[in-house]
C-alpha positions in Angstrom: 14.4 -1.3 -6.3 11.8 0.6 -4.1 13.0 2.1 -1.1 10.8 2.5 2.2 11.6 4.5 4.9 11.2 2.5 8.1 8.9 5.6 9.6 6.4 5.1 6.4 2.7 4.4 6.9 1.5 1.7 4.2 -2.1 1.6 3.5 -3.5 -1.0 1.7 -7.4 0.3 0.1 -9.8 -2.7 0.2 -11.1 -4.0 -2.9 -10.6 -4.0 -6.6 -9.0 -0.6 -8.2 -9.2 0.2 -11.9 -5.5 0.2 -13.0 -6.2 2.9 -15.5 -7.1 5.4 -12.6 -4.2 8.3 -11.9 -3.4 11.0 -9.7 -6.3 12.3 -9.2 -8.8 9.6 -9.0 -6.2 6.9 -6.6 -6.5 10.4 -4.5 -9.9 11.1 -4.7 -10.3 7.3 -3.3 -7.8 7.6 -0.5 -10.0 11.0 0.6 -13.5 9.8 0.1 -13.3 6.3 0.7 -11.1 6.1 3.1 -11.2 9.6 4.6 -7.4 9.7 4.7 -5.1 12.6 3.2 -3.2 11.6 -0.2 -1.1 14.9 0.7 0.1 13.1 4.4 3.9 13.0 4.5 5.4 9.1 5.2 1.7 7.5 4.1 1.6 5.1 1.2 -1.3 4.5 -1.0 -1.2 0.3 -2.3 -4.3 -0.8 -4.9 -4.4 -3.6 -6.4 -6.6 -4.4 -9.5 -9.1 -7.3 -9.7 -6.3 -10.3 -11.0 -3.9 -9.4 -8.2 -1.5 -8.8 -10.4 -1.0 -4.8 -10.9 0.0 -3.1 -7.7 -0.1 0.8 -7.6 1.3 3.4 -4.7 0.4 6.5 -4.6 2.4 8.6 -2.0 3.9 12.5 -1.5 7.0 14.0 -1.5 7.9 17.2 -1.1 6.3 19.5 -3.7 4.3 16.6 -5.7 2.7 13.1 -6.1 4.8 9.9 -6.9 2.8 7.2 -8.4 4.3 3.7 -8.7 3.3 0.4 -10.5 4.4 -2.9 -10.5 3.0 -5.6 -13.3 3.8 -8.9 -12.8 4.5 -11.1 -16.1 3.2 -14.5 -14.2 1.6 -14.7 -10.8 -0.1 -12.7 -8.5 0.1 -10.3 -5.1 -1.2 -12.2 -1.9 -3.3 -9.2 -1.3 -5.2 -9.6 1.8 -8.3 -10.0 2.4 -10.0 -7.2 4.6 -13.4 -6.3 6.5 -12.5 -2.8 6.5 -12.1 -0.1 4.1 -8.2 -0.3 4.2 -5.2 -1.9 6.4 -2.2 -0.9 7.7 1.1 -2.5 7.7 4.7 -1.7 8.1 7.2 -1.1 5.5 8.5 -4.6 6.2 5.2 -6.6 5.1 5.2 -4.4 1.6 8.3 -5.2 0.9 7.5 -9.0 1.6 3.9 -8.2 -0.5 6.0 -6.8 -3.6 8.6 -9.7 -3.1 6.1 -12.9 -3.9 5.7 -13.8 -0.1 2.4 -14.3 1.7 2.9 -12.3 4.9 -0.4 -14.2 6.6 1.5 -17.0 6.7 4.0 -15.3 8.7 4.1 -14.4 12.7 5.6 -11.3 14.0 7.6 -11.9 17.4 6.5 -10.0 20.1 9.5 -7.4 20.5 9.6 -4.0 22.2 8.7 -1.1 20.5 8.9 2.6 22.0 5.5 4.8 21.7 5.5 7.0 18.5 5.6 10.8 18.5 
């Protein structure tokens, strides 16, 4: 089971990936295409290939690259649909992307939340 900490950044890239891709290219796109850092402590990388239903995440840990995959046997990802070159979402809704649910479907309460440092 993955394991996200609550203070990650998820970042989902717009559009179709190439499964095949590694290291270096998933990190290329996140630099070029998105003009994010791969190297950026507590930020997660999510692609998703054309048939929603290969999710990668590329993100760094101290000293190296982690790359992740998830196939699914039947079904698919309710991968969003996006205007922009990428979306950001909180730990929670990847968790509920990876589990089979359809977070647009969902509301979030409006709650307090203390600013960031």
């Amino acid at each position: 089971m993955l394991s996200i900490a609550p203070a990650a950044q998820v970042i989902l890239v717009a559009g179709v990936t190439d499964m095949r891709k590694g290291f270096n290219c998933l990190s290329a796109i996140v630099q070029n295409d998105i003009k994010k850092d791969p190297l950026s402590a507590r930020h997660l990388y999510v692609f998703c290939n054309r048939n929603r239903n290969r999710i990668k995440i590329l993100f760094w840990e101290c000293g190296g690259l982690w790359l992740c995959s998830k196939r699914l046997e039947r079904g698919t990802f309710a991968w969003p649909t996006m205007g922009t070159p990428y979306i950001e979402m909180a730990p929670e809704e990847l968790m509920l992307l990876l589990g089979g649910i359809d977070a647009s479907t969902l509301h979030r309460r409006p709650w307090y939340q203390a600013a960031q440092h």
